[in-house]
N, C-alpha and C positions, 0 to 999 in steps of 0.2 A: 504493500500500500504506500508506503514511505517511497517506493520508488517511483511511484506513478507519479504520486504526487509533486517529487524531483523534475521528473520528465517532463509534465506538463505546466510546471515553472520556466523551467529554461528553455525548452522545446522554441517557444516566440522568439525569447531577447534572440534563438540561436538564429532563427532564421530570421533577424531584424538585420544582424549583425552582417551574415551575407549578403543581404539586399544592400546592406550600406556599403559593402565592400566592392561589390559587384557595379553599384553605381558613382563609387568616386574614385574609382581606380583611371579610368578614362582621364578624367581633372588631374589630379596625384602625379600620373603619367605626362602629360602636357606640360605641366608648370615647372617637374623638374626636367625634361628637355628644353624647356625657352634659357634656364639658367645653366646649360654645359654648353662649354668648347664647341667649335667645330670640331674638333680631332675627337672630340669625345662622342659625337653624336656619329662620327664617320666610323667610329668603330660596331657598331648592331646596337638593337634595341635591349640586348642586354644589359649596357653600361649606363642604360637611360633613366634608370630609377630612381638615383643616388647619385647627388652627381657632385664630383670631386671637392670643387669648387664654385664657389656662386659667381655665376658671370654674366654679367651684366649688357655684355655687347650685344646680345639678340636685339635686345629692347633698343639700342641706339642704332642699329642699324633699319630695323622694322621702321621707326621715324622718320630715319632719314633717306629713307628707298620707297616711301609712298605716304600720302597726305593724311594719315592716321587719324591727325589732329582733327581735318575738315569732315573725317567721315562722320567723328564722334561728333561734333559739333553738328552737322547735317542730321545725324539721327537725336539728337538731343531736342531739337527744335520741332522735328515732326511728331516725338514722343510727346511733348509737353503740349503742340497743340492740338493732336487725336483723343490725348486723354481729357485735357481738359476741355473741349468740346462734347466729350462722350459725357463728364458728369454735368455738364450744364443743361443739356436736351432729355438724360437717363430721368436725373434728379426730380426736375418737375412732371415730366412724363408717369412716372412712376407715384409720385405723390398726388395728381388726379385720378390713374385708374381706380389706386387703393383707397385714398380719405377722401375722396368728392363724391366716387361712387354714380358718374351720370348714368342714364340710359345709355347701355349696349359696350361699358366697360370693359367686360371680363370678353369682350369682339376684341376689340382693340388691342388688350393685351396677347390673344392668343393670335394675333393677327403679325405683333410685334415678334413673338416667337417663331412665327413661321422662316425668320432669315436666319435658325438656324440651322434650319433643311436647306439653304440654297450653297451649291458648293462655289467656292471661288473662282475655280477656272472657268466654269458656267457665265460667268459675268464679265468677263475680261475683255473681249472684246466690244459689249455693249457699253463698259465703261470706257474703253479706248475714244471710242469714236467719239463718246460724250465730251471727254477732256478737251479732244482736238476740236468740237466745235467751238466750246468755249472758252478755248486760248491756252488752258490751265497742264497741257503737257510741258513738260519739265521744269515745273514748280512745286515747291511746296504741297499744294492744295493737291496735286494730282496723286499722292500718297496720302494723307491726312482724312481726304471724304471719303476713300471708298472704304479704307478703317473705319473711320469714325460709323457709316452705317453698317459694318457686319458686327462688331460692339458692342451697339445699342442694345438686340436682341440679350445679352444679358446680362449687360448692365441693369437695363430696367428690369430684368426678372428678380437681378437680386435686390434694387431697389423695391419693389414691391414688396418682396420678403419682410426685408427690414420694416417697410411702413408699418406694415401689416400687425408687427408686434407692440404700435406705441400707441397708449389706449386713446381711444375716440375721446376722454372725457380729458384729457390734458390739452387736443386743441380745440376740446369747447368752451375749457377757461379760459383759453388766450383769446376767442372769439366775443367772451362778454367782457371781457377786459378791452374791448376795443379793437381788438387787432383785425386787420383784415384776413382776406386768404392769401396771399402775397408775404402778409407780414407774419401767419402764422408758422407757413410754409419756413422760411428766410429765419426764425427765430427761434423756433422748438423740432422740427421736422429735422432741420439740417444737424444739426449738433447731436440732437440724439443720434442719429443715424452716423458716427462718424468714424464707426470702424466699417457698416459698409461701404463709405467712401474708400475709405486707405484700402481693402478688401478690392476695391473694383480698379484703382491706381496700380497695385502691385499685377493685379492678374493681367490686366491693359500690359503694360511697361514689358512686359516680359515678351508679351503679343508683338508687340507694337515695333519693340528695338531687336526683334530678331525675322522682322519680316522682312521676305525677300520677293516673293511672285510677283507686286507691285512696283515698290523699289525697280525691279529688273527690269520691269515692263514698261512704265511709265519715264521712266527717267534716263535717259542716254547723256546729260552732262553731266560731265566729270567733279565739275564743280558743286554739285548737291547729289553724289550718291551717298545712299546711308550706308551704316557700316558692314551690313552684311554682303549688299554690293560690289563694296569697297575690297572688304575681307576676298572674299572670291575672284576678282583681280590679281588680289595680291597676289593670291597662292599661284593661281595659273602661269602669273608672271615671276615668281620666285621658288614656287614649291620643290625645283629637280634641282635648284640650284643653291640657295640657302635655306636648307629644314629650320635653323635655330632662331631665322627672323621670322618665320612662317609659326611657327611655335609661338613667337611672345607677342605678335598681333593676335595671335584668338586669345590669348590670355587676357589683353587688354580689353578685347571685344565685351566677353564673359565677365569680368570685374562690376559694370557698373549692375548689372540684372543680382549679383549675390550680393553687393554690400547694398540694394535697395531691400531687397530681403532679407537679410539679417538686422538691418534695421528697426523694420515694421513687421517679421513676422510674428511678433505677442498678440500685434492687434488682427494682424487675419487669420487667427491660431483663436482668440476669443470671437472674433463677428461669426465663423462658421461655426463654433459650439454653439452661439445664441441661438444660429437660425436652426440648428439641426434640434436643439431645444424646443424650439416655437412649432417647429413640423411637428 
């Protein structure tokens, strides 16, 4: 009995242990090749694990043999304005399906989900042509909207969740208090809900600065490809020929997507216990 009971203690951590093993060995692997020699990486993937000395030249050379800087910058700018478009449309969208409650709502919202049946390639060229008519190929905007609407679909799902859980009688005091629906929305609605905000930021951000079908499609100047783009050049154009600067650009790439979630993952580590709560 004593054993069983051993066995189906560790039995999880054990196989928790392998899944983490399994899934950061890839990482682990990467970062210590961006820091070995060339001589060191020229000898096989055995010597790649460990590596002698930290060396630092991948990373100066990765800079200085391609526009690193503009890619990050270029996907910086589309990130901040995909997501922040998404919570500004998701947000009130979402706080009328659920607390206003009009005739043929719960249409709307299942109408909202419908974009998550629609597959991207599917759209690609109907958005091409779109862009092209109205000027917006190789800009900005010609990555940013057609994010910002495959998104929404659930964004607004999980803003409805959250609303869903904040009692109707909290914005009927702000309503005899004077407040409008604008200001109840703007003053109790948003705050409460602010780990599904950071929740829909982080999941967006990871979307968002690792997309590539648009990026790719949309944008042929050099000067605003995002980094995954960016990234995929590089390799093409350096990958047979320096492994070690090819190494410490994905390193760089991958950096900001984990330190945004190591950051904030408490808060979307509690918003998905609430809502799994509230279901």
């Amino acid at each position: 009995m004593t054993s069983r009971l051993k066995l189906t203690t560790w039995l999880p951590v054990l196989l928790v242990a392998i899944f983490l093993v399994i899934q950061l060995f890839p990482v682990i692997w990467v970062i210590s090749a961006s820091l070995q020699t060339p001589e060191a990486l020229a000898r096989g993937p055995s010597n790649r694990l460990i590596p002698d000395t930290l060396y630092l030249g991948n990373y100066v050379r990765a800079f200085d043999t391609s526009p690193l800087l503009q890619y990050l910058l270029n996907s910086t700018i589309i990130a901040v304005l995909t997501i922040g478009l998404t919570i500004i449309l998701a947000a009130p969208a979402a706080y009328a399906i659920e607390k206003m409650r009009f005739s043929g709502s719960r249409i709307v919202l299942n109408y909202f989900l419908l974009g998550l049946m629609i597959p991207v390639f599917v759209s690609l060229l109907p958005i091409f042509q779109s862009l092209g008519f109205f000027g917006l190929r190789n800009t900005y905007w010609a990555v940013v909207l057609p994010q910002v609407g495959f998104q929404l679909p659930v964004a607004i799902y999980l803003y409805t969740s959250f609303f869903r859980g904040i009692p109707n009688e909290l914005l009927e005091a702000a309503s005899i208090d004077g407040a409008g629906v604008f200001r109840t929305f703007w003053s109790v609605a948003v705050p409460l809900s602010i780990n599904a905000t950071i929740t829909i930021v982080v999941y967006n951000f990871i979307f968002v600065w690792n997309e590539f079908v648009f990026a790719n499609t949309f944008l042929t100047n050099d000067a605003i490809k995002t980094l995954p783009v960016g990234l995929n050049d590089f390799v093409s154009d350096m990958g047979r020929r320096d492994y070690g600067a090819t190494y410490a650009a994905i390193v760089v790439s991958v950096l900001p997507t984990v330190a945004l979630y190591l950051f904030l993952n408490r808060r979307v580590i509690d918003s998905m216990t609430a809502g799994a709560v509230r279901g």
